[in-house]
N, C-alpha and C positions, 0 to 999 in steps of 0.2 A: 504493500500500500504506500502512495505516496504520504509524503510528510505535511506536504504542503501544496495547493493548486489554486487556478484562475482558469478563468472562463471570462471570455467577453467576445461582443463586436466590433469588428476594429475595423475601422475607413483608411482605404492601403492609396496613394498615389503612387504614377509615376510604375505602374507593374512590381511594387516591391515592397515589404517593408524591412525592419530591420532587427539585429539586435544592438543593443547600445551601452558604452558605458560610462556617461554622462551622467552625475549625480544632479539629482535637481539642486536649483542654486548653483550651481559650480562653475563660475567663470569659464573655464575652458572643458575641454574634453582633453581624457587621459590620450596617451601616443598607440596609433594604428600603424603598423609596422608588419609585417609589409603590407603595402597597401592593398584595399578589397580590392580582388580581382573578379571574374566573372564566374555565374554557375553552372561552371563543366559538366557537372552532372546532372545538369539541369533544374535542378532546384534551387541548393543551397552552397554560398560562396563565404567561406570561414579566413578569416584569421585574427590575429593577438586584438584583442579585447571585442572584435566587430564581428558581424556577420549581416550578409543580404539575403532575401528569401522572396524565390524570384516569383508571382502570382500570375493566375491566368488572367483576371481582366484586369484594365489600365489604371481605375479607378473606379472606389467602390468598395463596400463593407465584405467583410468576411469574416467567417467562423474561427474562433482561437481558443485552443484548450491548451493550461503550461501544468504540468506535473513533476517534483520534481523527490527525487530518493536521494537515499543513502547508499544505495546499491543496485547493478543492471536488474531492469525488471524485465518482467517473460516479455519474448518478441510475440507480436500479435498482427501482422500485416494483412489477414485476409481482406478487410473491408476498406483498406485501403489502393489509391494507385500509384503511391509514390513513396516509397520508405526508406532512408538514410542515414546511418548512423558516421559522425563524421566528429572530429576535436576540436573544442572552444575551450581557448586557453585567456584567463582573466588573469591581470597582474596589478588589479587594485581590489579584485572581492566584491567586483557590483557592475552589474550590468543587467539592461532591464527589454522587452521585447517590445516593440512601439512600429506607431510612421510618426512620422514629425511631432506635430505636439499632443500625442494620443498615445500611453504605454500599460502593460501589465502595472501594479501594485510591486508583481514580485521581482525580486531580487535573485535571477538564477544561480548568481555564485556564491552560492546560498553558504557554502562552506570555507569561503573569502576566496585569497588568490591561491591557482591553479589551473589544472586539466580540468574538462569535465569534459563524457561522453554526453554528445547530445545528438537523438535520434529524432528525429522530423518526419510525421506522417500526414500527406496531401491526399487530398482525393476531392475533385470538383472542378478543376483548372481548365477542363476544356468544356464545360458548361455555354462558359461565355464569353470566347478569347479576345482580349482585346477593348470590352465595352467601358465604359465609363458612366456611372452613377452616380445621382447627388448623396451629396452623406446624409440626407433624411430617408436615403431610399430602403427598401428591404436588403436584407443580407441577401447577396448572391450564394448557389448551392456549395462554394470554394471554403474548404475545411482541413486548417492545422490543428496537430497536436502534437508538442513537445514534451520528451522524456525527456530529463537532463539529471545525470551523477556523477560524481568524484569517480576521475578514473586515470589513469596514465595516458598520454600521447598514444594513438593508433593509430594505424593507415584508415583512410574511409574503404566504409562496408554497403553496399548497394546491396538493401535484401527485396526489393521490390524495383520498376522503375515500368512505368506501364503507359502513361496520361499521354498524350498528343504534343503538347505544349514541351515538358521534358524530352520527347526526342527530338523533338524539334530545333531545340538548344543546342543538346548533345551535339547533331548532325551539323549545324552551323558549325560551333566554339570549334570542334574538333575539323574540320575543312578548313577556314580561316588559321587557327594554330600553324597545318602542316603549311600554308604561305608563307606563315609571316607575316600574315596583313594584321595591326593592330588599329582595332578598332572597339566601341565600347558598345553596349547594348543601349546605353542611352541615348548613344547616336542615330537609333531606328525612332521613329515616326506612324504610332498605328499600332494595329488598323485603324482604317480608317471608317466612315460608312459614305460612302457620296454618292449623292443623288444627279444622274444620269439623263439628259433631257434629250439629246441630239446623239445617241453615239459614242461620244467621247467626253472626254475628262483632257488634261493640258497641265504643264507647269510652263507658266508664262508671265511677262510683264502684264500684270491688268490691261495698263494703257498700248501694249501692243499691236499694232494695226495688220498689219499683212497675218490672216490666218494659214495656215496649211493648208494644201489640197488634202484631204487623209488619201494615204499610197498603198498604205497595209497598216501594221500594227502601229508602227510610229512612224511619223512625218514633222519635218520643222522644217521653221522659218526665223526670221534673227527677232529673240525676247521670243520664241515661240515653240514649244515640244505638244504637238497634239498624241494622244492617242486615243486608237479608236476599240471599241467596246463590241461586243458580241449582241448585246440589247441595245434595242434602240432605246428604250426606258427605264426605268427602275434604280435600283439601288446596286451598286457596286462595292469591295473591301479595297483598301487601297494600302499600302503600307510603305513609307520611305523612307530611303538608309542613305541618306548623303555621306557623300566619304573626300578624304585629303584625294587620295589617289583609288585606282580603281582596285575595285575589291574579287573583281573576277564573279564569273555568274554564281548565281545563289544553288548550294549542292541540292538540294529538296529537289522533285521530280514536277516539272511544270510543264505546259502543252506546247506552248511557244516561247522563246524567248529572242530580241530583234535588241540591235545596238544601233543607235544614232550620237551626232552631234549638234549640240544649240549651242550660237553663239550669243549670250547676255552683254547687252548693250548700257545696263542699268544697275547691274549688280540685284536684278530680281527674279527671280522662276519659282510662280506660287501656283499651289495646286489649285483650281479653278476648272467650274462647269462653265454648257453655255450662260449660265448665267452670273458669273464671275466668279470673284476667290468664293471657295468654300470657307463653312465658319471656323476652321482649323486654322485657317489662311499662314500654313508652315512654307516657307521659304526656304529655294534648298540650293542657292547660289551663296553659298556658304564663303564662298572669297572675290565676291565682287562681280567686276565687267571682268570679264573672261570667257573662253569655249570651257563647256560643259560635258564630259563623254556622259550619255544617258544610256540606260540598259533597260529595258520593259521585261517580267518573267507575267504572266499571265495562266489560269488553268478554270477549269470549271472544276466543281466540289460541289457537295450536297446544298450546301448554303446558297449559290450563285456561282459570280463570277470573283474570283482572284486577282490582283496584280500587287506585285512588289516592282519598285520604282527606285533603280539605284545611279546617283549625280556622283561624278567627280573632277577635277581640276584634267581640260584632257589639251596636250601640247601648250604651246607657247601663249601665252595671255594676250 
């Protein structure tokens, strides 16, 4: 039996929340060494006093349950679809599980500073990937629960790994690794929902005049990237990853994918219908007046239509 536990609703921004070891009132925060990196495993990204936990929608309440022993309790994975048991090493004796200014009561380094094994069970992540919810809204079906004890350093143990959302990750983190390419998951954009009146969608200067003929997938013009859509109407997912340099195509299996070149005359390329910027209105000339290499991956899925949307800085300015 645990010693001690919490239960709450917790409003996650930004696909994430955390753990922390910022005492309330405390001028600064203790030192994160080495710095979080990303969740290889697709969950959960640990190190000295921090940890990220990476959630399926973007924004929006979810289910939290923290338990915590004195010793490994029984493994129980069936009814979940994501189970981890990985090391959280605290070197002040407190750190508490939150998003920004919204945390647990407790204090999982419950036995001061040290190791502790902490196991992490998800199940709900691919519910509703991506969505965004005001924090009055109902809890989404997305459900942690943390087991955490005093234990020594261990290599992480994956005794589950099943949800959509985690391979998802895994498959990216690990393609992108064997590159080389660094880049952060904060850097992605989405999904998105946009609503589809003519065909297509664009990342373009608003004020842009000369539109594209559409040719096939993508077609540009200068301040102009159209592309065009399988439905003439409706609702489309949209997702985008601007990057320094190009990230090379996305490893996931998509139907089509087409490379073009915009050149920005304005330092602007926003995602926009025919009926201008969408209310995301994310901007993805990330360094100004420049050529832009654009990538479109596109696919159908149960939901609709698919596209990921990836910018990067392409030749001489």
């Amino acid at each position: 039996m645990p010693h001690a536990s919490q239960s709450m609703t917790l409003f996650v921004e930004n696909g994430r929340f955390e753990i922390d070891p910022t005492e309330p009132e405390a001028d600064e925060s203790p030192d994160i060494q080495p710095p979080l990196g990303e969740p290889a495993n697709g969950l959960i990204a640990a190190t000295t006093n921090a940890a990220a936990i990476h959630t399926g929608i973007k924004k929006g309440n979810v289910h939290l349950d923290t338990c915590l022993f004195d010793t490994e309790p029984a493994l129980d994975p069936d009814t979940w679809d994501e189970v981890i048991d990985t090391t959280f090493t605290s070197t002040t004796g407190y750190a508490r599980i939150g998003s920004y200014e919204h945390a647990m009561n407790l204090n999982i380094a419950h036995q001061g500073p040290g190791t502790y094994r902490l196991r992490l069970h998800a199940k709900g992540r691919d519910s509703q990937p991506g969505a965004s919810r005001r924090r009055n809204s109902k809890p989404s079906a997305e459900h942690y629960l943390f087991h955490i004890w005093p234990a020594p350093a261990a290599p992480e143990t994956v005794h589950k790994a099943t949800d959509t959302i985690g391979r998802t990750l895994r498959t990216r983190l690990a393609t992108m690794t064997e590159r080389g390419a660094k880049w952060s998951l904060d850097d992605w954009v989405g999904p998105l929902t946009v609503n589809v009146t003519d065909g297509t969608f664009s990342l373009q200067d608003p004020d842009a005049q000369t539109r594209p003929q559409p040719t096939g997938l993508i077609s540009t013009e200068k301040d102009w990237a159209l592309i065009s859509t399988t439905a003439s109407t409706g609702t489309v997912t949209v997702t985008l990853h601007p990057a320094d340099r190009d990230p090379g195509p996305d490893p996931l299996s998509w139907d089509e994918i087409a490379e073009a070149v915009v050149r920005s005359t304005t330092g602007h390329l926003v995602l926009c219908t025919a009926n201008g910027p969408t209310k995301d209105h994310e901007d993805t000339a990330l360094h100004g007046s420049r050529q832009y290499g654009i990538r479109v991956h596109t696919r159908r899925t149960a939901d609709g239509e698919d596209y990921l949307v990836q910018t990067w800085m392409h030749g001489k300015k």
